[in-house]
C-alpha positions in Angstrom: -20.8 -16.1 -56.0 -18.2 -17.5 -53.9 -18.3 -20.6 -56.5 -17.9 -18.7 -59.3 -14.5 -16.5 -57.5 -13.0 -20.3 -56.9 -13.3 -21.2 -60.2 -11.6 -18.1 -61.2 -8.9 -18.3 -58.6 -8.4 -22.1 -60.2 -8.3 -21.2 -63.8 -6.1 -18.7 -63.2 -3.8 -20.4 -61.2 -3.7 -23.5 -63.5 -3.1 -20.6 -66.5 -0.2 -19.2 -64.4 1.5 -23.0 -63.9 0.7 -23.3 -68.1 2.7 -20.1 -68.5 5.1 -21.3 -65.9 5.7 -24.6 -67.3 5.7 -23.7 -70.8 8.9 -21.1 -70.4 10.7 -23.5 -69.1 10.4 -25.6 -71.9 10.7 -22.9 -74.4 14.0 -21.6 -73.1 16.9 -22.7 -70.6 16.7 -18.8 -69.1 14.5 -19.6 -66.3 16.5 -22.3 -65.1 19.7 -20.6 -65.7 18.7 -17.5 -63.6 18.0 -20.0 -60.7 21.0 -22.0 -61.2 23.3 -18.8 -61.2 21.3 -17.2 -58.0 22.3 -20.6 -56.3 26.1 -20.6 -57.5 26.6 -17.0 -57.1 25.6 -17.3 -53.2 28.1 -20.3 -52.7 31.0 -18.6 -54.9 30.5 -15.4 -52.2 30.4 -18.2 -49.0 33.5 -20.0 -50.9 35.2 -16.2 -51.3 33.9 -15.5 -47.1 35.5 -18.7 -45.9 39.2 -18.5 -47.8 39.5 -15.1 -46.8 41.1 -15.3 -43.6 43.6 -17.2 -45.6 44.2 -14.9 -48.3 48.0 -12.7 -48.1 48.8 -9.6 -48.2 51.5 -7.9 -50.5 49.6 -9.4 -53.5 49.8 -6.9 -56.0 46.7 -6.5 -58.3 45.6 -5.1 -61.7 41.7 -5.3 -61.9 39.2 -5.5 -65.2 41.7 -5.5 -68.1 40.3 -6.1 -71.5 41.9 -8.8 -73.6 39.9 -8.4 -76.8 38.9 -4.7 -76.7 35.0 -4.1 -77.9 34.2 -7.3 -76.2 32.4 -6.1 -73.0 33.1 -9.5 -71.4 36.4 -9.8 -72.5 38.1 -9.0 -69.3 40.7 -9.9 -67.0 42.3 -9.5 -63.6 45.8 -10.3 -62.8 47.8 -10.8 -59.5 51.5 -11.1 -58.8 53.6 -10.7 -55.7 54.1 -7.4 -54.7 58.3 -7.3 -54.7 58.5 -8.9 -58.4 61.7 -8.4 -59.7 61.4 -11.1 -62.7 59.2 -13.0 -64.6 57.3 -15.6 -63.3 55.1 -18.5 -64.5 51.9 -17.5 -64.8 48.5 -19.5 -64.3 45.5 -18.4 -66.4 42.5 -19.7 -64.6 38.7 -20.1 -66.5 36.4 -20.3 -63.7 33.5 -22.7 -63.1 29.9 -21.9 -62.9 27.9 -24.7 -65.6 28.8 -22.4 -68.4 26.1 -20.5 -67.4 27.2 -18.4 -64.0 30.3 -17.4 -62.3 32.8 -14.6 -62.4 36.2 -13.8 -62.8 36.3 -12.0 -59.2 34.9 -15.5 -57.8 38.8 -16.7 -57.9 40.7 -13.3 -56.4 41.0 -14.6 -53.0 42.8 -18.0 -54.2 44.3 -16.0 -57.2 45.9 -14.1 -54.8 47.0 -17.4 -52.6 48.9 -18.8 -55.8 50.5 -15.4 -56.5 51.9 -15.5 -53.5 53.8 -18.7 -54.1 55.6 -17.0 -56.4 53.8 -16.9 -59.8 51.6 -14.3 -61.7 47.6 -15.4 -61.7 45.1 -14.4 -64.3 41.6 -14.8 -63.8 39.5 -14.8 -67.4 35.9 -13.6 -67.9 34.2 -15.1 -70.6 31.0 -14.7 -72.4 28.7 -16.9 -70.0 25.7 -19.1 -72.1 23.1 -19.5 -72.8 23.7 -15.3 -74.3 26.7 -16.8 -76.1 27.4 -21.0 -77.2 30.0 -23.1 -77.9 32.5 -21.9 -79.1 32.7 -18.8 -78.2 34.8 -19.0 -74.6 37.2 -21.3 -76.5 37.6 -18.3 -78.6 37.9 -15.7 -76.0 40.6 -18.1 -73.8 42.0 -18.5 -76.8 42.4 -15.0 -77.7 43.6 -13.9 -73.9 46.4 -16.2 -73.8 47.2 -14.7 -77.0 47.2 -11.2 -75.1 48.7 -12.3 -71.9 51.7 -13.7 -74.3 51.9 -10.2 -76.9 52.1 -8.2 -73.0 54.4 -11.0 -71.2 57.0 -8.3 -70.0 54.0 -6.1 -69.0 53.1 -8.4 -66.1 56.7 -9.8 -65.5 55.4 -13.3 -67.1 57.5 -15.9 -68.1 55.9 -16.6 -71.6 57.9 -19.9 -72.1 56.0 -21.1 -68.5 52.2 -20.6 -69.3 50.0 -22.9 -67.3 46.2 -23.3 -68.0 43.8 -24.0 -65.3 40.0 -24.1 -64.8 36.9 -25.6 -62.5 34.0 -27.5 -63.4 32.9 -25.7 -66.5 36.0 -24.0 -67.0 38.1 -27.1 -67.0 36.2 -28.1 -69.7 37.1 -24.8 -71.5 40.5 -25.2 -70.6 40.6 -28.7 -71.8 39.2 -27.6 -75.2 41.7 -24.6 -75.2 44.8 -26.3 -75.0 43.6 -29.1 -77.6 43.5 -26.4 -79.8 46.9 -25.5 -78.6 48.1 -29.1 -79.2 46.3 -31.1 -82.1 46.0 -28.7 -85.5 42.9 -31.0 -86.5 40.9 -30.2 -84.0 42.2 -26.3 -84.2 40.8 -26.5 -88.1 37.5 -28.4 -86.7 37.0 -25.6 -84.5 38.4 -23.0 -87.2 40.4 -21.6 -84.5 44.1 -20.2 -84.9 46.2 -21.1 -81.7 47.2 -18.1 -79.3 49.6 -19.8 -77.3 52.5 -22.2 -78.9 52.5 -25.8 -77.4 56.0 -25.1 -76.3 54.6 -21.9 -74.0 52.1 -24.4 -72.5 53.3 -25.6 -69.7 50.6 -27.6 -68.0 46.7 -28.1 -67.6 45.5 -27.9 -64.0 41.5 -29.3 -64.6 39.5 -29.8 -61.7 36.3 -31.4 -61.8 35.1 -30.5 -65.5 32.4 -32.7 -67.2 35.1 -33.7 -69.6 32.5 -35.9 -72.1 28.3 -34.8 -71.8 27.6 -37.9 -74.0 28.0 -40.2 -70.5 26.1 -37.7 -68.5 23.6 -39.3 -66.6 20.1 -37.4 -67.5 18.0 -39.6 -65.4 19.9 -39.1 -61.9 19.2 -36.2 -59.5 20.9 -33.9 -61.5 19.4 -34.8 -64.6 17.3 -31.2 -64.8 20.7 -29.4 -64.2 22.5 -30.5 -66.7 19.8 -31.1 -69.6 19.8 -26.8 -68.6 23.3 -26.3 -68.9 24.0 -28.2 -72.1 20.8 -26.7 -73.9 22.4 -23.4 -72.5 26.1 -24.1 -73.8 25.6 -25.8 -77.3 22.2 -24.6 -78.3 19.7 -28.0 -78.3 18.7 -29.8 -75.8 20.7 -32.3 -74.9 19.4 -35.7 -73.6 21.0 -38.9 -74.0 20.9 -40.5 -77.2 21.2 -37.4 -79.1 24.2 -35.8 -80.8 25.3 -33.7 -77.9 29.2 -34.3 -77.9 29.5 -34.2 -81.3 27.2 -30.9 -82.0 29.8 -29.5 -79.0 33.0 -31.3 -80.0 33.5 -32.1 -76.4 36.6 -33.0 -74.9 37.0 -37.3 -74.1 40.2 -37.0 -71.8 
């Protein structure tokens, strides 16, 4: 009897790692669900640890929609509280592999910036693998395209527009103001600018994995970013395949 319960208990544990194994092959959403659990707890650590540092007198206008009927089309914006004229303003895409990552994860430093005398607008996007490449070119494309059409609204400067982003988001930023800057790759992308390339001022990128055709798949963080990519541009991504060009990526 007890034989025949072990033999259970090992089929249907070796069933359960099949089952386990299989999904994530079959789809990057197991992965992904880890990978944002992880970032999510060091974006709130990150937000814990700049908060002593963070002013007052920020003023702030939370959750604005940029592309109405887009339910992740959303912004927040911060500005210093005694503005009295326009200001340059700094969109910021935030980080996350594409895949995690929130527009509230840059409030506290938003709000830092702001008071250094400049408006600060932090973008949601559509986060992958529920939308790909290109959709949050589109959406940054089509907020900056807002933030200009409302300039006076926030007290922004629309002839000083700065782009800037982290990991994943500089990448989107990167993108973004190539479409800005270089009309081929705007028709490649079958984009229409939102922003003239006079209005943009400057790129601020930190840290972005600016070309996924040099990724290293075999290093420690092989399993991370063979997730991410599949997540982002549809197809798993190892190297040797068409990655960069099924993506377009940026080469800076």
């Amino acid at each position: 009897m007890w034989r025949k319960i072990a033999v259970a208990v090992i089929v249907a544990v070796a069933v359960l790692a099949a089952a386990v194994y299989a999904a994530f092959r079959l789809s990057p959403w197991p992965s992904v669900l880890l990978i944002r659990y992880t970032f999510d707890r060091g974006a709130a650590e990150t937000a814990a640890a700049i908060a002593p540092s963070v002013p007052q007198g920020i003023s702030a206008r939370l959750g604005l929609s940029y592309a109405p009927g887009d339910p992740d089309a959303l912004f927040d914006g911060f500005a210093p509280a005694d503005l009295d004229k326009p200001l340059p303003a700094i969109v910021w895409v935030h980080g996350g592999g594409f895949v995690s990552g929130t527009r509230s994860d840059l409030s506290g430093y938003l709000r830092i910036l702001a008071a250094r005398g400049y408006v600060t607008v932090a973008l949601d996007y559509t986060l992958a693998p529920t939308a790909v490449f290109p959709t949050p070119v589109r959406q940054v494309n089509v907020a900056l395209s807002h933030i200009a059409a409302h300039a006076a609204d926030f007290n922004i400067d629309p002839q000083r527009i700065f782009l800037a982003g982290d990991s994943a988001g500089a990448h989107i930023v990167a993108q973004s103001a190539l479409v800005i800057s270089n009309a081929d790759y705007a028709r490649q992308l079958q984009i229409e600018p939102g922003l003239t390339r006079a209005s943009l001022r400057g790129l601020l990128l930190y840290c972005g994995p600016y070309d996924p055709g040099v990724m290293n798949f075999d290093g420690p963080f092989g399993d991370f970013m063979r997730t991410v990519l599949w997540s982002y541009i549809g197809t798993r991504a190892t190297r040797g395949t068409r990655a960069c060009s099924r993506c377009r990526c940026t080469r800076m």
